[in-house]
C-alpha positions in Angstrom: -30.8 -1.9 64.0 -27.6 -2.4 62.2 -29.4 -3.8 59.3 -30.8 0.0 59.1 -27.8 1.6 59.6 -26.1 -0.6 56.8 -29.2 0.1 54.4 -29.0 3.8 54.8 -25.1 3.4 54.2 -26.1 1.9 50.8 -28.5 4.7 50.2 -26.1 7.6 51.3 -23.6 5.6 49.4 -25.4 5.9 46.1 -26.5 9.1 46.4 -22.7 10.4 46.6 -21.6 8.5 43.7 -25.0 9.8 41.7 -24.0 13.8 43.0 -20.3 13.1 41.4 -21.9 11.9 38.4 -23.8 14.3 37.8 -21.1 16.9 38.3 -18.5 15.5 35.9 -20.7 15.0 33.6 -21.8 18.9 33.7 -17.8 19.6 33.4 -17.5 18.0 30.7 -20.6 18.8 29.1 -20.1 20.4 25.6 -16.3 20.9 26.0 -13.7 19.1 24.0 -11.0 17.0 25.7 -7.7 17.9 25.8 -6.8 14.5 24.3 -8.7 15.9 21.0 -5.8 18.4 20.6 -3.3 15.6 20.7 -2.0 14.8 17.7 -1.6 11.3 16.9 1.8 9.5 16.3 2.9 8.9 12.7 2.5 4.9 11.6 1.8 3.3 7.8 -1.7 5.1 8.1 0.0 8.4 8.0 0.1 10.9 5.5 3.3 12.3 6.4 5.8 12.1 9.1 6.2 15.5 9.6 2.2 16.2 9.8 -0.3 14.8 12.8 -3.4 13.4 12.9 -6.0 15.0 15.1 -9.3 13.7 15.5 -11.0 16.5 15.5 -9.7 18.5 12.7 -10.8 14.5 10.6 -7.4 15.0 9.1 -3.6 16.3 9.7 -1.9 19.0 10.5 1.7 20.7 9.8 1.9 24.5 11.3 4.5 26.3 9.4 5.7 28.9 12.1 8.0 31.3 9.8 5.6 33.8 8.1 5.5 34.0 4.5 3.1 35.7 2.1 -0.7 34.4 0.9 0.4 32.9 -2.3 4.2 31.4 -0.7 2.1 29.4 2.1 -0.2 28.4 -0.7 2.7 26.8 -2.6 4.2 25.4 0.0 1.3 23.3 1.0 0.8 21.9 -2.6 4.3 20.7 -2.7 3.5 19.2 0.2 0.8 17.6 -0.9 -1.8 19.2 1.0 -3.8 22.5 1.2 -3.6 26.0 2.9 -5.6 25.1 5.9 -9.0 26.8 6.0 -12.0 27.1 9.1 -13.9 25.0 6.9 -15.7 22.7 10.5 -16.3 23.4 13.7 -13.5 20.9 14.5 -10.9 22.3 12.3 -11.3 26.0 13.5 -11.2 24.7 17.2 -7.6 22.7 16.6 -6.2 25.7 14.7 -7.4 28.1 17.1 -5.7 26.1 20.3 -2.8 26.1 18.7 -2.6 30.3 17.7 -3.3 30.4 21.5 -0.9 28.0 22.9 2.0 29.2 21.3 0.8 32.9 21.0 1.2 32.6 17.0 -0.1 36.5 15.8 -3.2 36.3 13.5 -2.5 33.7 10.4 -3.6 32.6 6.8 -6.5 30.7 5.7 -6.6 29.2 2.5 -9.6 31.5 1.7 -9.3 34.2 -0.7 -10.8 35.8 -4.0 -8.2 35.5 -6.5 -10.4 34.5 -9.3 -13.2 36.5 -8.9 -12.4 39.5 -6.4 -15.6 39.6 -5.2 -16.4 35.7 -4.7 -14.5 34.0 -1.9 -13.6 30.0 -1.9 -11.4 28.0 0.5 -7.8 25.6 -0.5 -10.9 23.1 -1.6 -12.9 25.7 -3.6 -15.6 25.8 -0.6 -17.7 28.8 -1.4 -17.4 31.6 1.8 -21.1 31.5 2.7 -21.0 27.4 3.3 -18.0 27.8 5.5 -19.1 28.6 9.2 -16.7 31.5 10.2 -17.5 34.4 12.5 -16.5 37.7 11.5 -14.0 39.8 14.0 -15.3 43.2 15.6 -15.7 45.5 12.6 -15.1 43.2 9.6 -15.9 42.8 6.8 -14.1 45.6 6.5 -12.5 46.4 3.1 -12.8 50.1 2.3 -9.0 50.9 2.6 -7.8 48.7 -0.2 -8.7 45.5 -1.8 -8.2 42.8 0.5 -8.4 39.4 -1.4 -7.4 36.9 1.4 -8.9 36.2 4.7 -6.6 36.2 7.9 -7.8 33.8 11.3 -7.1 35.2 14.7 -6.2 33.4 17.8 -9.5 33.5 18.8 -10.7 32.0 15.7 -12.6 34.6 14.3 -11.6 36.2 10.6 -10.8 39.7 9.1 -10.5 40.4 5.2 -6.6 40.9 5.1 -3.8 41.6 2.4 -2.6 38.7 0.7 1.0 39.9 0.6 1.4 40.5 4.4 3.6 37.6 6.3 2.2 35.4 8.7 2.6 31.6 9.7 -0.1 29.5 8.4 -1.0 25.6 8.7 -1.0 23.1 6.0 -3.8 20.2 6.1 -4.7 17.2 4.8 -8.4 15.3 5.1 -9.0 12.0 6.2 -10.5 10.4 2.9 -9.1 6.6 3.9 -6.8 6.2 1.4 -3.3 7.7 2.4 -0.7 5.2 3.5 2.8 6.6 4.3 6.3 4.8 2.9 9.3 3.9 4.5 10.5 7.1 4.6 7.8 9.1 5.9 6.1 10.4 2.9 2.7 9.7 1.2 4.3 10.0 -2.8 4.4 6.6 -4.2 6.5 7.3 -6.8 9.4 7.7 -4.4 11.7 4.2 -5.6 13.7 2.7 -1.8 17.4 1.8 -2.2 17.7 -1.3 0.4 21.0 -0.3 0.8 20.7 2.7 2.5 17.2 2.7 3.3 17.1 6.2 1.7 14.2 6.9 -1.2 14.8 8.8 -4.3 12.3 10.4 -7.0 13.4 11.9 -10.2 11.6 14.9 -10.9 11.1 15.3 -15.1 8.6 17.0 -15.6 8.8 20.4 -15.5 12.2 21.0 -14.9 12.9 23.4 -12.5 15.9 25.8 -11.3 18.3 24.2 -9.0 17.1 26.8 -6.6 13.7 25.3 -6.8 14.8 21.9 -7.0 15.8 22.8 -3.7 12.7 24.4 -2.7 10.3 21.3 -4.1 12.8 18.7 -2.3 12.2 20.3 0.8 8.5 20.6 1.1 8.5 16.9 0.1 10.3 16.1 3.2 14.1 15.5 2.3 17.0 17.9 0.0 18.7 17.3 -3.3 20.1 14.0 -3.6 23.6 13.8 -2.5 25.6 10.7 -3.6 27.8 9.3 -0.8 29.1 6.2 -2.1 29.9 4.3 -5.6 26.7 1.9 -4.6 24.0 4.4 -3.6 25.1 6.0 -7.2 25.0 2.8 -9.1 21.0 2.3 -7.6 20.6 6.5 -8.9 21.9 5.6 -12.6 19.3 2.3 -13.2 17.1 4.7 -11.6 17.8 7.1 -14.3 18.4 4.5 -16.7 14.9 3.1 -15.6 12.6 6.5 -16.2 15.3 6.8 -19.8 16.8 10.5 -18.3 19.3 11.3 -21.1 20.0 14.6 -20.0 21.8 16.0 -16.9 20.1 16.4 -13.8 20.4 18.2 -10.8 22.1 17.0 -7.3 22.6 18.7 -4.1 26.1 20.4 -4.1 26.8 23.9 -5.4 30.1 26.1 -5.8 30.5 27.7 -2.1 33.7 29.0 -2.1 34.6 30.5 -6.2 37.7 31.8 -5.6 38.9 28.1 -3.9 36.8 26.1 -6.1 35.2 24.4 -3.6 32.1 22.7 -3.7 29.6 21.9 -1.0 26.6 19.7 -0.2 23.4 20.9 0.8 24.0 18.6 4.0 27.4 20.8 4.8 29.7 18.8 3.5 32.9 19.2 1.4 31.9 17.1 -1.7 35.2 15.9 -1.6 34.4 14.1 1.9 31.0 13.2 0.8 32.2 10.0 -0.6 31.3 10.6 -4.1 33.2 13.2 -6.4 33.5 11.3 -9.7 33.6 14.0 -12.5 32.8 13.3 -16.3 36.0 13.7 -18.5 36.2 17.9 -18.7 34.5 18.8 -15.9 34.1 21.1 -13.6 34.8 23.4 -16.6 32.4 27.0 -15.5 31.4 27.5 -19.0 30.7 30.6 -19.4 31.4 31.9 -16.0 28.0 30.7 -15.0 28.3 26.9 -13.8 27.7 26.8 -9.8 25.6 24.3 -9.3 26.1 20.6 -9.4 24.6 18.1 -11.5 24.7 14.4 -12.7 24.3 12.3 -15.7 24.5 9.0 -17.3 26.1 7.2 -19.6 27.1 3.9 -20.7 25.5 3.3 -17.2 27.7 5.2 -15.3 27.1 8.1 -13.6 29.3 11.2 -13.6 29.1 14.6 -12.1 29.1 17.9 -13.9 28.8 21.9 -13.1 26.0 23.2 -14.2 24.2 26.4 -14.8 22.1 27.1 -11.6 19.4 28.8 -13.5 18.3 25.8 -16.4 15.5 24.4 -16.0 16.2 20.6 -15.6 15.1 17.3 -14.3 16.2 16.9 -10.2 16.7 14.4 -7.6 15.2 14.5 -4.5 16.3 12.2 -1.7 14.4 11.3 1.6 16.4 9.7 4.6 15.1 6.4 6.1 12.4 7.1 9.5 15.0 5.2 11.5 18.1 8.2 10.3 15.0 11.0 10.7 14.3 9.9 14.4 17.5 8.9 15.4 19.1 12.8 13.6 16.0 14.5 15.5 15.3 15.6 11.7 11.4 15.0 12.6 9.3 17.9 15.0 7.6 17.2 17.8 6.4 20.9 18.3 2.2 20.5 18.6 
């Protein structure tokens, strides 16, 4: 008798444990866990700090929440060294669409549009419209108003033809292809040169030159500012540096004339230069020529570098500078938003 009644104990036993099978596995039955929405912490297989990796989207992520036009979110992904994401998969339209929801973003950019053509419409990675598997909102395609060259991506992941200048936040993406590795300081560009000292890395920019207001623009979207020099050693490793890629010209550096009337010059960090550690002038400078000198610059020679006032609007070779991951982390200079 109590052989039985331990037998159908078994039985009852496994049939429980079948029944909760079987209804967690029709929960989770064609839905996507959450952890598929969790991007992945940056290591040396990164592409960039700043970006994540989610699994789903086969590739990383950086949502840019400040709305900008079409062509400015565009530009600001290729300095970046990415592309205007686009609903190109399944995977990547379900990561872009959580997101719009989660943090109630307003409809956003896709890198799709029909600037070449105006009729024929290709994603960031020249993907032709009728491969891409989009779903059209209520009433679109809709373009009898005016010609609307870019498409626009709700929060519930459906798109509407749209008008490229309008503001709206957008992401910036990155594929997987294998070969991305990150540097020391949290950026995918190789040609950024380490100074052991500091930690910091450096790339001179020669070509094109830009305005110093670009400069500033270019520095930013790869992740640090214009260079500022705070010591006679980290601007003995900038001149070899210069010395090294033969820059024979002046280049820019990120200070600029604040305060005219005072004469007082500021870093693009905040600071005085005066108390930025470095304020080493060539012979005759600052000397405004012109009336139009307001930004700061550098040059070289006889392998020592001096700093000179410069006109803000020449297009010139520029220093970029990206802190160490240690000085990011520890400044809070790195988002954790998504």
């Amino acid at each position: 008798m109590i052989s039985l009644c331990l037998c159908c104990a078994r039985v009852n036993m496994s049939v429980l444990i079948l029944f909760l099978a079987i209804c967690t596995w029709t929960a989770n039955a064609g839905s996507t866990k959450v952890s598929d929405f969790r991007g992945e912490p940056a290591d040396n297989r990164s592409f960039r700090v700043d970006y994540k990796f989610y699994p789903l989207a086969n590739g990383w992520l950086k949502l840019h929440r400040i709305p900008v036009s079409w062509s400015e979110a565009r530009l600001t992904c290729l300095l970046e060294g990415s592309l205007l994401a686009s609903p190109i998969s399944e995977g990547l339209t379900e990561v872009m669409m959580k997101f719009a929801q989660d943090l109630k973003l307003p409809h956003i950019h896709t890198g799709i549009q029909s600037m070449a053509s105006g009729e024929d419409y290709f994603s960031s990675e020249g993907i032709p419209l009728d491969r891409i598997p989009i779903t059209w909102a209520a009433g679109q395609p809709d373009n009898s108003k005016s010609k609307k060259r870019c498409l626009a991506m709700t929060p519930q992941g459906e798109v509407e033809l749209a008008d490229c200048e309008d503001i709206r936040p957008f992401f910036c993406y990155k594929k997987n292809d294998g070969v991305v590795t990150m540097n020391e300081c949290g950026y995918h560009d190789k040609t950024y040169q380490v100074d052991p000292a500091t930690g910091h890395c450096y790339k001179l920019h020669q070509n094109p030159g830009l305005t110093w207001h670009l400069a500033l623009t270019t520095c930013s979207a790869e992740g640090g500012n214009l260079a500022v020099i705070n010591s006679d050693a980290e601007a003995n490793f900038i001149a070899k540096l210069a010395d090294k890629q033969n820059e024979k010209e002046w280049v820019y550096l990120g200070f600029y004339l604040w305060y005219r009337e005072r004469k007082l010059w500021q870093t693009v960090d905040g600071k005085l230069l005066k108390d930025a550690g470095f304020e080493r002038w060539r012979q005759g400078e600052p000397n405004n020529m012109n009336g139009q000198e307001f930004c700061g610059s550098f040059g070289v020679k006889n392998g020592e570098l001096t700093l000179n006032d410069i006109d803000c609007n020449y297009r010139i070779s520029f220093l970029c500078e990206i802190p160490s991951l240690k000085e990011q982390y520890s400044k809070n200079l790195i988002s954790n938003q998504y």
